[in-house]
C-alpha positions, 0 to 999 in steps of 0.5 A, spaced: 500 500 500 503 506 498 499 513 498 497 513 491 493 508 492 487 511 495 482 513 490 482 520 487 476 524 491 476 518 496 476 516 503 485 516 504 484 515 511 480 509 510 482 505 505 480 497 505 481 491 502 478 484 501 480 478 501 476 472 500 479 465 501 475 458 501 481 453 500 480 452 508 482 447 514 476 443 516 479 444 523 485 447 527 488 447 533 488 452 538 493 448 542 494 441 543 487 440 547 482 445 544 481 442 537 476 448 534 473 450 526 473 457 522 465 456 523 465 453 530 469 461 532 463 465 528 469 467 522 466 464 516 462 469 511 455 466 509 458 463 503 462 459 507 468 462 505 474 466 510 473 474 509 479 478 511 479 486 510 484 490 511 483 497 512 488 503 512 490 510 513 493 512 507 493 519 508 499 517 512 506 519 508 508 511 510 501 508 510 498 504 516 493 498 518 489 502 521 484 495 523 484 488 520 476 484 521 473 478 519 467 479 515 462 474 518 455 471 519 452 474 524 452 471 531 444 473 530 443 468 526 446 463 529 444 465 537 440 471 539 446 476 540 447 483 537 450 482 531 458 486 532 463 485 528 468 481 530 474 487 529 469 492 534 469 487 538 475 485 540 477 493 540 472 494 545 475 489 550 482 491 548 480 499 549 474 499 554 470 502 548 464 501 544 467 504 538 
């Protein structure tokens, strides 16, 4: 990601980008006693497939990952909970905040 890269007449200092894998692990191992799956933890899109998005400050003169989430199906569907960005969720208990 260089500076140039955000769009003209864009957000520079939020800049995202995608990324879609399917070819996935049917399970992985946290440690040697906790054996889980991408679906089992809430990561996987509603095709089944892992999103990743990276999101960056290119307005920066060396631009930054600002955040990084995984685009996933709401845990609303699944059990009724507020659906919350797994990325949001993970910065409010790292930071205390809601946002």
């Amino acid at each position: 990601m260089d500076r140039i890269d955000a769009s003209v007449g864009g957000d520079a200092g939020n800049v995202k980008i995608t990324c879609e894998f399917s070819d996935l692990p049917e399970s992985l191992i946290v440690d040697a006693d906790n054996p889980t799956t991408l679906a089992g933890e809430y990561l996987l899109n509603e095709s089944g497939n892992l999103e990743i998005t990276k999101t960056y400050n290119a307005a920066l003169a060396s631009p930054k990952v600002s955040n990084i989430c995984a685009n996933a199906l709401p845990r609303q569907r699944i059990r009724p909970k507020p659906a919350i960005p797994r990325c949001r969720q993970q910065r409010k208990a790292m930071t205390g905040t809601s946002g």
